[in-house]
Each structure stands twice: as C-alpha cells, then as structure tokens.
C-alpha positions as a printed Julia matrix, in Angstrom:
57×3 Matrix{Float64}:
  -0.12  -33.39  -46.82
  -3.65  -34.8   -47.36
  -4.95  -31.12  -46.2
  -2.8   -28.98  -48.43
  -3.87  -31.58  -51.2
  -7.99  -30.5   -50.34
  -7.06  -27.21  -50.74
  -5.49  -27.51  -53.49
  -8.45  -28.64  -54.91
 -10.11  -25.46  -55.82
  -7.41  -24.09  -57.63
  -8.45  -26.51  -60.19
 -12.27  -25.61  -60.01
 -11.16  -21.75  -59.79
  -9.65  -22.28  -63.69
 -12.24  -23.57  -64.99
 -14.32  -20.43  -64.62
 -12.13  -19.07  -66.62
 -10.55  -22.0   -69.29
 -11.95  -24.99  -70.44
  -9.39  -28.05  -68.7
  -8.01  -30.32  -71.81
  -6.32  -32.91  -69.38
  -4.69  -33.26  -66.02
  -2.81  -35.32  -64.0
  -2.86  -35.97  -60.58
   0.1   -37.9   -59.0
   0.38  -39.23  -55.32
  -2.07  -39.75  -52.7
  -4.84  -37.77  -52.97
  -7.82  -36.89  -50.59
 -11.88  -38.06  -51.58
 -12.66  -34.34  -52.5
  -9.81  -34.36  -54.96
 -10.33  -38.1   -56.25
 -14.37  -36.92  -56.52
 -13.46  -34.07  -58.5
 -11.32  -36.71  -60.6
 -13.8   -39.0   -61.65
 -16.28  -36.4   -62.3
 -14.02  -34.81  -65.11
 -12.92  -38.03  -68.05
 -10.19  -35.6   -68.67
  -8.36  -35.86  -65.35
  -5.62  -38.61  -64.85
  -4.88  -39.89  -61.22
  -1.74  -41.68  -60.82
  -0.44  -43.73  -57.18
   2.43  -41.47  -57.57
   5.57  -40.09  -59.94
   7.05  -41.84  -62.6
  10.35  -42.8   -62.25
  13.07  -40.07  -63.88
  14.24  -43.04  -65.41
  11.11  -43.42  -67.84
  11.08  -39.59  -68.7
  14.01  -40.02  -70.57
C-alpha cells in the first residue's frame, strides 16, 4: 500500500503544473514523500484515516 501511496504522489505535483491546488486531503497512512509534500503545501490536510459514514451524514 505504502508504495502505491509514493506513487501516487506525483499525480499531485503533476496538477499543479497545470492548476493552482485550493485544498486537499489526505486520509490513511501515508509514506514520508507524501507527508513531506504535505507539510510543504498549508493547503493540504492529512488525516490518520476516513471519517466514519456516520459523521457524513
């Protein structure tokens, strides 16, 4: 899981060549690339995992 989540990564880094990112949010465990890419952006939100359906209602 932890690699498809680090490669995952650049899909984020890919966009914003082309958009400007308003906010994010990352849920789960996620690798130190993805949590340094994180912190380096105040708009991105990282989360220990998914709210419960319970709270979306």
């Amino acid at each position: 899981m932890a690699i498809l989540q680090e490669r995952a990564a650049e899909l984020p880094a890919r966009a914003a060549r082309c958009a400007d990112l308003v906010h994010a949010e990352i849920y789960g465990s996620i690798g130190p690339g993805t949590r340094a890419w994180a912190r380096s952006r105040p708009q991105v939100t990282v989360y220990p995992d998914f709210p419960p359906e319970s709270a979306a209602t």
